[in-house]
N, C-alpha and C positions, 0 to 999 in steps of 0.2 A: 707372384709365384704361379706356375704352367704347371701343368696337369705330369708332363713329364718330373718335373722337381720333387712333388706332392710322393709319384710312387719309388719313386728313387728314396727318397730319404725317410723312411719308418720313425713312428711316433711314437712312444712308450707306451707298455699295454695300460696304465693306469687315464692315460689321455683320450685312449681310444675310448675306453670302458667308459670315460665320463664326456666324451661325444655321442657317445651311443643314447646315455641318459637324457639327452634333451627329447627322443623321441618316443610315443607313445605308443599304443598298441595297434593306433589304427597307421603308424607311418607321417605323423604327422610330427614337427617340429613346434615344443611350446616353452618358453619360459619357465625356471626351477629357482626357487629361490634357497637358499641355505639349508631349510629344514627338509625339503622337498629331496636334497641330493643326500643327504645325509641319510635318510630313513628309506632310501632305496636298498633292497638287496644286488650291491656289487657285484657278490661271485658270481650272479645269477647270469651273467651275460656271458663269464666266461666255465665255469661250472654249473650246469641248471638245478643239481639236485644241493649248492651250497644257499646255506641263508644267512651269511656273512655280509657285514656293513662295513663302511672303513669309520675308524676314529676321525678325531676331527680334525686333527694335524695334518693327516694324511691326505682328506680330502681338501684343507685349503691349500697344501703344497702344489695339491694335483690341480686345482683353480688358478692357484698364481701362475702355476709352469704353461698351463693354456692360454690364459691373457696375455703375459707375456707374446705369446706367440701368437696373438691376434685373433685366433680361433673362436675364443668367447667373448661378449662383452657382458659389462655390469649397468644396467640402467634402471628400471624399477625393481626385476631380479635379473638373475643372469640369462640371457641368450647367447644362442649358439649363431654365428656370424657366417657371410659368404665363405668364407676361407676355411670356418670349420667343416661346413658342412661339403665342400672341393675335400678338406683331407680326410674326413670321415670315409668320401666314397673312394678316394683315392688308396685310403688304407687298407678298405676292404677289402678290392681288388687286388691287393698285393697281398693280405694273407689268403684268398684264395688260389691266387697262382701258386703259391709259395709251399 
């Protein structure tokens, strides 16, 4: 998949939101394993003043819909993959134009 593809074709906000979680505060890219995404405040990335969590349905739906799509893998926890991190910045970019 090309960089063109990536901004053409928008990812669901719950995908985005749980790309975004793999990184930390300094920009770095690490490893989350179950409890780690779960007990993150969600809305914060797209609300700042929300301290909303997702249930746990919601968050594995939003796990599988990304592996699925090759974005994450699962190996001692979950990381975040070349591909995610191309549509992470690729999606950025398109809700900044947008």
């Amino acid at each position: 998949m090309n960089q063109a593809e990536l901004i053409e074709r928008p990812i669901t906000a719950d995908v985005f939101t749980l790309l975004r979680m793999f990184e930390n505060h300094r920009g770095i890219d690490v490893p989350q394993d179950w409890y780690d995404l779960l007990q993150r405040y969600h809305g914060a990335f797209d609300d700042p003043a929300s301290r909303s969590s997702w249930n746990p349905s919601r968050l594995r739906n939003v796990l599988d819909e990304a592996d699925e799509s090759g974005l994450i893998v699962y190996r001692e926890k979950w990381e975040i993959t070349a591909a995610g991190l191309e549509t992470r910045k690729a999606e950025t970019v398109r809700r900044m134009r947008g």
